[in-house]
Structure formats: structure tokens, C-alpha cells
C-alpha positions as CSV (number, residue, x, y, z in Angstrom):
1,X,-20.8,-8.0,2.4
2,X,-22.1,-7.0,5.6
3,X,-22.4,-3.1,7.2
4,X,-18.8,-3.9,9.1
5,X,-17.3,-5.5,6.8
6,X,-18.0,-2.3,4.5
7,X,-16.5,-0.3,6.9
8,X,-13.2,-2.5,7.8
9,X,-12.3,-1.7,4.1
10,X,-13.3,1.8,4.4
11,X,-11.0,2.5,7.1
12,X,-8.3,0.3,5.3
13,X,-5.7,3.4,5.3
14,X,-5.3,3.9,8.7
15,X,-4.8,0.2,9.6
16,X,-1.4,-1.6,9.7
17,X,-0.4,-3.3,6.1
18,X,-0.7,-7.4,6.8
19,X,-0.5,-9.4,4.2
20,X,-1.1,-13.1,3.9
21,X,0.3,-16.1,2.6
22,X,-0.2,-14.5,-1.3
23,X,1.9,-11.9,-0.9
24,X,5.7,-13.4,0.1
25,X,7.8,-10.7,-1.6
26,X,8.4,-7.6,-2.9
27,X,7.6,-3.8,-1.3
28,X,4.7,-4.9,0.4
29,X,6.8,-7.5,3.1
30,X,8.9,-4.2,4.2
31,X,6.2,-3.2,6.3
32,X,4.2,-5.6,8.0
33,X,2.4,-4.5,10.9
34,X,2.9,-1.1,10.5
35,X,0.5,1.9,9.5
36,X,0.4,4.9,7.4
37,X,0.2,7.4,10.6
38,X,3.4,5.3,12.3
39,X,5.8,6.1,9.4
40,X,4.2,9.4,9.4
41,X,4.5,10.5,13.0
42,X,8.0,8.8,12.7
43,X,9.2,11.0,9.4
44,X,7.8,14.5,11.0
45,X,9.6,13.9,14.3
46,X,13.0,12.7,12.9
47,X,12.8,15.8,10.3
48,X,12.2,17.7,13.3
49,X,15.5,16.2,15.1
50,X,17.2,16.5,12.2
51,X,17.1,20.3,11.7
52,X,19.3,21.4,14.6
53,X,21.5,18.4,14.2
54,X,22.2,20.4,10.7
55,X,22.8,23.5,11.9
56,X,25.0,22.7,14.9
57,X,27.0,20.2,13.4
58,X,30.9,21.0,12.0
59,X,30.3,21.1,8.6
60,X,27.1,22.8,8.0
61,X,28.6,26.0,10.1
62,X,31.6,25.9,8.1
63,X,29.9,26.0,4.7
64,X,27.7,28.7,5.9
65,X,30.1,31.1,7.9
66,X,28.5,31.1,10.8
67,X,29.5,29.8,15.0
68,X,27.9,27.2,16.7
69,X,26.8,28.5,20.0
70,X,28.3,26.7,23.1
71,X,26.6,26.2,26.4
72,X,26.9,23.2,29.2
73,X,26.2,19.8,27.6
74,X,26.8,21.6,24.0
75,X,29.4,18.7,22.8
76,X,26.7,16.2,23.5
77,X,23.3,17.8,22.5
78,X,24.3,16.5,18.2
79,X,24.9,12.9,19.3
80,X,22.1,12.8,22.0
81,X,19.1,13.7,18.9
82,X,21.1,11.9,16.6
83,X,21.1,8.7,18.7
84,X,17.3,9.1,19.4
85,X,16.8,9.7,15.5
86,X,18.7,6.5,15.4
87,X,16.8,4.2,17.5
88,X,13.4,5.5,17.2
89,X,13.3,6.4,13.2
90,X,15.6,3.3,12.5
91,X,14.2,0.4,14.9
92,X,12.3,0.0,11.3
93,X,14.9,-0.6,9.4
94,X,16.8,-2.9,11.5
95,X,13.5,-5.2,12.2
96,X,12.7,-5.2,8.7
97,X,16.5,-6.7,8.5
98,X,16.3,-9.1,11.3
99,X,12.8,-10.9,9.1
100,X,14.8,-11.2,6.3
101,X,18.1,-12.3,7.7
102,X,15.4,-14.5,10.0
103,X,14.4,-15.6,6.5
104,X,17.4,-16.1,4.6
105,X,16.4,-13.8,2.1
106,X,18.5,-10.6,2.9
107,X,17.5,-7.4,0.5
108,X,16.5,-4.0,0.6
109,X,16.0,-3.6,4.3
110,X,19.3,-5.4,5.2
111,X,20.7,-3.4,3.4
112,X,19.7,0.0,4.3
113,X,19.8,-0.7,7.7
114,X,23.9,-1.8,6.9
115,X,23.8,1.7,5.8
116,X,22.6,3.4,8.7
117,X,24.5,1.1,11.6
118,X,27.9,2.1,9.6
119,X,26.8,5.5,10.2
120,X,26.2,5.5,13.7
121,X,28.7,3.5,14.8
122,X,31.0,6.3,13.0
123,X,29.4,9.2,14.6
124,X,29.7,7.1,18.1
125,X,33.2,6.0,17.7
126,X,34.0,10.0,16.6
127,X,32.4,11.4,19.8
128,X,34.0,9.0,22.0
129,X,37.4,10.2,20.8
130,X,38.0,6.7,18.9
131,X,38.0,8.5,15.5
132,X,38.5,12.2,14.5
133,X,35.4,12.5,12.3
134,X,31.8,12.5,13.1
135,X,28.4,12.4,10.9
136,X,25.8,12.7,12.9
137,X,24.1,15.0,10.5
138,X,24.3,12.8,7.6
139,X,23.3,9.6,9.8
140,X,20.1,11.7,10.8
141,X,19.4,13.2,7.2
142,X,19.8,9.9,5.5
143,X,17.3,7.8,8.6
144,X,15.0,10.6,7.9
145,X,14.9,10.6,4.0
146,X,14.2,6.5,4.1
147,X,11.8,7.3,6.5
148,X,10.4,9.7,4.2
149,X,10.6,7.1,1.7
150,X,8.6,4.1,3.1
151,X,5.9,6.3,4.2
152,X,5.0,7.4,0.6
153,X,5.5,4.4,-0.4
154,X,2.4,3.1,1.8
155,X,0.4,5.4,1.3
156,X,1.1,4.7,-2.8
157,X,0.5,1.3,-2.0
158,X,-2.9,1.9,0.5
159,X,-3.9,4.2,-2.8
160,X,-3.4,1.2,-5.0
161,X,-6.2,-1.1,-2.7
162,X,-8.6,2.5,-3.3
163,X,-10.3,0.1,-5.6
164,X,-11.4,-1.8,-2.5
165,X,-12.9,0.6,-0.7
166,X,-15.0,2.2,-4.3
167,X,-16.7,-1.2,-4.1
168,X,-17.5,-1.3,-0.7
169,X,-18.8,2.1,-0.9
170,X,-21.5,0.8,-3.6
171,X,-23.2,-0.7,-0.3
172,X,-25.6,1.1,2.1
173,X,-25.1,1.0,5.6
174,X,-28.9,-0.4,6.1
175,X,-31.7,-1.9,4.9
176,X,-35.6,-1.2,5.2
177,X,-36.6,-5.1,6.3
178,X,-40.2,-5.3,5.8
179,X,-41.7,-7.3,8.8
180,X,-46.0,-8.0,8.3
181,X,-46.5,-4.6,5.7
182,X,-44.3,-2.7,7.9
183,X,-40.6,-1.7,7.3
184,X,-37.8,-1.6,9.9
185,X,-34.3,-0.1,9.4
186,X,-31.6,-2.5,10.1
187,X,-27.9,-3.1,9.7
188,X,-27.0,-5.4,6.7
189,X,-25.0,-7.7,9.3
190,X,-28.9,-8.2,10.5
191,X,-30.0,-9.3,7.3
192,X,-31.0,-12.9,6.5
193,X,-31.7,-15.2,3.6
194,X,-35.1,-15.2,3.3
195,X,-35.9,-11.5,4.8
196,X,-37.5,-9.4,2.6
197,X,-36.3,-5.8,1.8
198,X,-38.0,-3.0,0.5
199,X,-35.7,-0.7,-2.4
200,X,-36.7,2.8,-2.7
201,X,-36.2,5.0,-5.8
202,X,-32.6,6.4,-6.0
203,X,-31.6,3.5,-3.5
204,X,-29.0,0.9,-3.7
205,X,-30.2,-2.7,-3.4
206,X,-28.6,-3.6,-0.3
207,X,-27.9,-7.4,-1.2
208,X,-28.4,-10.1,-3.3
209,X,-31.9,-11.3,-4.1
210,X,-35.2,-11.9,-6.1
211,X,-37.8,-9.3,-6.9
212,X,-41.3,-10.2,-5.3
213,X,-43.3,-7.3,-5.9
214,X,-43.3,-3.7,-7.5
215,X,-40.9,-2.8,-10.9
216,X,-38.3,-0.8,-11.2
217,X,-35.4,0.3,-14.0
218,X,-32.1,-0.8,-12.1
219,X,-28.4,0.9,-13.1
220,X,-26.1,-2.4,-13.0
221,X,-23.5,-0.8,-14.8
222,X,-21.4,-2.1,-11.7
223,X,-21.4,-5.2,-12.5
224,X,-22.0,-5.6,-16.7
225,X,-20.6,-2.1,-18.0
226,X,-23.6,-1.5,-19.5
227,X,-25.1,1.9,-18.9
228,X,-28.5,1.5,-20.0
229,X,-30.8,0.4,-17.4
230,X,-32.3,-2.8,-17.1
231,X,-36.2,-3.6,-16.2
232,X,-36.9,-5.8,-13.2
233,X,-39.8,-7.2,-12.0
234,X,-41.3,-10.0,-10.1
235,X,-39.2,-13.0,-9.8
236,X,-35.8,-10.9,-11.3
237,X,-32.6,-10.9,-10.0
238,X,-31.2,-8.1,-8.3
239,X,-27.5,-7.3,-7.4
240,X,-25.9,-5.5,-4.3
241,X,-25.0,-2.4,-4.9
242,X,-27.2,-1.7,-8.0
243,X,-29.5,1.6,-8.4
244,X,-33.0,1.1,-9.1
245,X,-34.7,4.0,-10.5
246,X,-38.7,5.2,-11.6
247,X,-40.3,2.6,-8.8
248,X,-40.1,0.6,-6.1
249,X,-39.1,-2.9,-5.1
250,X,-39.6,-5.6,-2.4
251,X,-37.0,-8.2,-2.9
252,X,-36.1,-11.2,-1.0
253,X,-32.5,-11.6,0.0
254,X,-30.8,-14.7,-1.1
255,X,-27.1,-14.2,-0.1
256,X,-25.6,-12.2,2.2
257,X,-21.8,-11.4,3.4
258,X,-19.3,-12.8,1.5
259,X,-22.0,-14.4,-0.9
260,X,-22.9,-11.8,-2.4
261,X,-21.8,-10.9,-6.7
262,X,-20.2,-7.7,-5.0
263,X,-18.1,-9.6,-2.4
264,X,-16.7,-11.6,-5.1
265,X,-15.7,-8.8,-7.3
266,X,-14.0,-7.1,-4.2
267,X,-12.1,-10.8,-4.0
268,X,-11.0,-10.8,-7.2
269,X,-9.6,-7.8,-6.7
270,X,-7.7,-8.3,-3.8
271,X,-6.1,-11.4,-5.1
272,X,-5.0,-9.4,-7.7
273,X,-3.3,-7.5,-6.5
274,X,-1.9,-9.7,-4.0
275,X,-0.8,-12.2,-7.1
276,X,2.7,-11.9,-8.0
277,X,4.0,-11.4,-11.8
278,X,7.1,-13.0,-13.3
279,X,8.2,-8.7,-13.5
280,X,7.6,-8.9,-9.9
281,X,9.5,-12.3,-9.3
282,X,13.1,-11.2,-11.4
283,X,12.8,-7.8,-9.7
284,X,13.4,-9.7,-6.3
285,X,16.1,-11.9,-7.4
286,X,17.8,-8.7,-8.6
287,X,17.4,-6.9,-5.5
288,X,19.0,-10.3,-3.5
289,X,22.0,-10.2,-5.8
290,X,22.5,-6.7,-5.8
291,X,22.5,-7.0,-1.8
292,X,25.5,-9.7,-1.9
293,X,27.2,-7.6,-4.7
294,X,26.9,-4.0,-2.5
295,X,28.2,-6.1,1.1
296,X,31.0,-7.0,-1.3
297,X,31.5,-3.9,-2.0
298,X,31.6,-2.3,1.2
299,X,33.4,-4.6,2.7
300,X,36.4,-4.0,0.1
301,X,35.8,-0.1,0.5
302,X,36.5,-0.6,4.2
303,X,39.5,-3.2,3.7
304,X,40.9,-1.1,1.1
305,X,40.6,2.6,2.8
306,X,41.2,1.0,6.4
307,X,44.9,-0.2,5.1
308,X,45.7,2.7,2.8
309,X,45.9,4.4,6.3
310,X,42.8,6.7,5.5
311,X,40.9,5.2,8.6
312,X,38.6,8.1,9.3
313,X,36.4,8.1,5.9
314,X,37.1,4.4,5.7
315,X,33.5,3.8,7.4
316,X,31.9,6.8,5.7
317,X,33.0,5.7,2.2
318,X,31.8,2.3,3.0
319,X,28.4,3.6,4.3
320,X,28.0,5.4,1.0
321,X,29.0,2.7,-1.1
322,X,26.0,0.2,1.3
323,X,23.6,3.2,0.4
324,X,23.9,3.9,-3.1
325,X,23.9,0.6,-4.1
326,X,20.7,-0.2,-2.1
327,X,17.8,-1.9,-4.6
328,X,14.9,0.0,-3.3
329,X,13.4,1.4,-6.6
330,X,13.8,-2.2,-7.4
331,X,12.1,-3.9,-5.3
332,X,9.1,-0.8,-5.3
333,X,8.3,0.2,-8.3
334,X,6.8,-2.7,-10.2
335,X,4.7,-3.7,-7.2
336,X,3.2,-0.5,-7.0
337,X,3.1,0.1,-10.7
338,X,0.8,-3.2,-10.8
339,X,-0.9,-2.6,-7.6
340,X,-2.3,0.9,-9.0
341,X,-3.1,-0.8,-12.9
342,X,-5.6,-3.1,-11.4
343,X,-7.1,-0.8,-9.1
344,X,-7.6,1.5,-12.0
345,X,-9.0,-1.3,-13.7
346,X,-10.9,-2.3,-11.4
347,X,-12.7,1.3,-10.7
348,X,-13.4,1.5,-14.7
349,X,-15.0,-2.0,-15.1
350,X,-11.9,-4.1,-15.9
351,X,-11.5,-6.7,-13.7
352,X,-7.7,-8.6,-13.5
353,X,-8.0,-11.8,-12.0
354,X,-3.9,-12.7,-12.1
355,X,-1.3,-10.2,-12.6
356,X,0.8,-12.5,-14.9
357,X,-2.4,-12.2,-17.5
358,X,-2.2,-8.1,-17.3
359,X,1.3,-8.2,-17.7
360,X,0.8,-10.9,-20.9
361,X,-2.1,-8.5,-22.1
362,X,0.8,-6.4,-24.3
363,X,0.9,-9.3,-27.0
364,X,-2.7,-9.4,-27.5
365,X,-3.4,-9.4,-31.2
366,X,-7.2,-10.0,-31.1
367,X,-9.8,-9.0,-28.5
368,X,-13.1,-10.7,-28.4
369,X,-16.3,-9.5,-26.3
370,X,-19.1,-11.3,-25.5
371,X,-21.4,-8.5,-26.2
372,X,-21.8,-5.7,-28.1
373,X,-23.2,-2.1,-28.1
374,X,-21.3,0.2,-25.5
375,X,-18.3,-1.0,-27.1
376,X,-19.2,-0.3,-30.6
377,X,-20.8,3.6,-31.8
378,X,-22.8,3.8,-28.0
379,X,-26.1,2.0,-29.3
380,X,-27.4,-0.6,-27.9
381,X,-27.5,-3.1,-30.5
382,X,-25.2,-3.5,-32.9
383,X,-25.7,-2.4,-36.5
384,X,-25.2,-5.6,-39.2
């Protein structure tokens, strides 16, 4: 992997979440396109809306004793916040609901932004004089909480891709290329098959290659677990991202970029966790039901409330019942909880190439290594 593309995953938490054709479901689909800092910036501003809505709105003042001031514009100040809270903290919501109606797959987004419309449309119809009830501050307090919500939920899931940017940090940004017995400092983009490098003790190996000259202990715990260095010298292999240690090393490069052993460790990592699990798969069939099963509902809490004659709470019961039954723990908590195993895995040696084979790993019986030592009493060889 070149110098850039170490540093696009490096800076992998401040870009928008975009996934590819792996990843069809679950959390991760909520958010396309969008960043860490958007629902950030979006969660501090609607909590900053949100507290005078509180405070000046009829309830809140009741429960605490106290009286609203009034000045010109007073009666329209609640709705005006609560309307921006709406639109700007919301939009979200009622995208995310659009792709999946768009998709025919309605589910947690659909379904909170049912929620929230229900809410507004209350508040409106209250302040226009069409109903005789108005919650503006539960509308902005609930937009503001799922905002709250979907922004740790990307940084939990930008955490769980940390394993992705440990690996690309194993790489230097340059190399010392020699060119006829001298040495020039170069990005690794630079870097061709063929060039020859020159490794420093304490240094990384910046790619993939053969050892020419010189000799050198090299730390490629990295790549075999092992923690006892390894001895190199002329016509070795070295490894990207390795330590070499007590000498120096001239090395020729034979893969660069994607080729090298690092860049396919990082690849295996990010299938992984882009892989879906059967877990994963029954999760999101639950949520879909559970969507169809809460509209039902709601739609019977309206019928029922609207003809028993109780028409102001009629929309407030039935944007509670569209809230409570939303599937959102559902649908996030076993992507994340597999997203962040095989990043921990990954930063402690243990590679998962599918999520189905971590989730099968709990009726393992028997374990067999190809090696021994480390895994043993700490020695090197194993005692017979």
C-alpha cells in the first residue's frame, strides 16, 4: 500500500460511511454518505434548539411553577425552532426512509421518521388552531435523542474499522531509494518493482521485497505472531511493515500498493467486516416485521382513539406507539458487536476471514495450530 493510500485510511473517521455492494443491510445502510462531524454538528445544534423549546413550552412551566415570558412573536418563537429542529435534524431520518421505501425494504428509518412526522404534524395542526394540543417539545427532544443516537452509533462503527488504520500505520510515509551508492527519500507511491531500498536499524521495511546486501534481526510478529525475531540476509524475504533490528539492509522491492502481504491483511479485514452473518441476516428480517407490526399498530391507536372521541392525544398516542416499537437496537447491535470482535482480532493477530466462521467458532471442540512455541510455555520449541 502506497504513502496515500496509508493516509486515506488514516483519515477514515472524518470521511462519509459508503459502503459497497458487500454490505446490503443492517446499521451500516442508515447512513450512507454521511460523516461522523455531520451527525455531530447536527446533534449539538438541535440540543441547542431544544433547550428553550423546553423551557417555554406549556408543560415544562407547569411542572416547574414558573411563567413563560411573553413578548411580540412569543406564540410563534416554540414552533419556529421546533420546525427548524424538524427539517434540519430530521431531513436524515426521512431520507433514510425514502431509500428504503425506494427499496422495498421499509425498517428502522421508516419507521422513526413515522415517528417524528406524527409529531410535527401534531404540533402544526395545534398551533394553527386545528387541535388543542401541541408537542413541540417532545417532537424536538425525541429528533434530538435519535440524533444523538446515530451519531454514536458511527463513531462505534468508525471505531470498529480502528483495525484498519493500526495496519496502515505499520507503514512509513517514505523510503530511502538508493540510486548509484546514494540514497534519496521518496514517497512509497514513488516506489517501483525493481528499486532498491535501503532499511535502517529501528526502521520499518517499507514494502515487499528481497534482501541484497547487509543482515539484520527483523520483528515480523505482524504478520506470524511470533515474537522472536527472525535473521535475514542476502536473498531473504522481507515484509512491509516489519522492524529490522542490530543492522542494516538493502532490499529490492518486489510488490508495491495493493500487492503487498500487508495490503492483503488489511483486505481481509475489511471484508470481514463487511461480510454478513446469519445473526446479522434474522436480525433484519425481525426489524422488517416488527416495522409492519408497529404501522399496524399505530394505525389502530389512531382509528381507535380518533373514534372514541379523544382526537387530541389520538396522534400523540400513535406517535408513541411508532416510537417504542422502533427495531433500532435490533438492527445495531449485532453489527457493531461483530464489527468490533474482528477488529479486536485483527489488532491481536487473529485474522477472521467471514463472519459466519467467527460466529460458528463457539462449537469448536478442537483447535489445531500449525506451529508451536508462543502458544505453548513461551519457548520456542516445543518440549517432547
Amino acid at each position: 500500500m502506497d504513502s496515500m493510500a496509508r493516509h486515506d485510511h488514516m483519515r477514515m473517521a472524518d470521511q462519509p460511511i459508503s459502503h459497497g455492494p458487500a454490505t446490503t443491510t443492517g446499521a451500516h445502510d442508515h447512513h450512507a454518505g454521511h460523516s461522523v462531524a455531520i451527525f455531530r454538528d447536527k446533534f449539538w445544534l438541535s440540543f441547542a434548539l431544544t433547550i428553550p423549546i423546553v423551557f417555554l413550552s406549556g408543560d415544562v412551566p407547569h411542572w416547574l411553577g414558573y411563567t413563560v415570558p411573553s413578548f411580540r412573536g412569543s406564540a410563534l418563537f416554540v414552533p419556529l425552532l421546533g420546525t427548524i429542529i424538524f427539517f434540519y435534524g430530521g431531513l436524515v431520518f426521512i431520507r433514510g426512509a425514502w431509500n428504503e421505501i425506494a427499496d422495498h425494504k421499509p425498517g428502522i428509518m421508516t419507521l422513526v421518521s413515522l415517528g417524528i412526522t406524527v409529531a410535527f404534524a401534531t404540533s402544526l395542526a395545534g398551533t394553527f388552531g386545528l387541535l388543542k394540543i401541541e408537542v413541540w417539545w417532545e417532537l424536538a427532544t425525541l429528533t434530538t435523542i435519535m440524533i444523538l443516537g446515530h451519531w454514536l452509533e458511527m463513531r462505534a462503527i468508525v471505531q470498529a474499522r480502528g483495525a484498519l488504520n493500526a495496519l496502515a500505520a505499520l507503514l512509513p510515509d517514505t523510503a530511502e531509494r538508493v540510486v548509484r551508492q546514494e540514497t534519496q527519500t521518496v514517497h512509497l507511491s514513488d516506489l517501483k518493482v525493481g528499486d532498491v531500498v535501503l532499511v535502517r536499524p529501528g526502521t520499518r521495511v517499507p514494502t515487499d521485497g528481497t534482501v541484497l546486501e547487509g543482515a539484520a534481526d527483523v520483528d515480523e510478529s505482524m504478520i506470524t505472531g511470533e515474537s522472536r525475531r527472525v535473521s535475514k540476509g542476502l536473498g531473504a524475504t522481507v515484509i512491509a511493515g516489519t522492524v529490522a533490528s542490530g543492522g542494516s539492509l538493502r532490499v529490492r522491492v518486489t510488490a508495491i500498493g495493493e500487492q503487498t502481504a500487508l495490503s492483503g491483511i488489511m483486505r481481509l479485514v475489511a471484508a470481514a467486516q463487511a461480510s454478513g452473518s446469519r445473526a446479522q441476516a434474522i436480525a433484519d428480517r425481525a426489524a422488517a416485521m416488527l416495522f409492519y407490526v408497529a404501522v399496524a399498530a399505530g394505525a389502530s391507536t389512531l382509528t381507535y382513539w380518533w373514534f372514541a372521541g379523544d382526537r387530541e392525544h389520538a396522534l400523540t398516542r400513535t406517535a408513541t406507539v411508532l416510537i417504542i416499537a422502533c427495531p433500532h437496537s435490533l438492527g445495531l447491535a449485532i453489527p457493531l458487536v461483530i464489527g468490533i470482535s474482528t477488529s479486536l482480532g485483527a489488532q491481536n493477530g487473529l485474522l477472521v476471514k467471514d463472519r459466519l466462521a467467527l460466529e460458528r467458532a463457539r462449537d469448536l471442540d478442537i483447535v489445531v495450530f500449525d506451529k508451536t512455541g508462543t502458544l505453548t510455555r513461551g519457548a520456542l520449541h516445543c518440549p517432547t
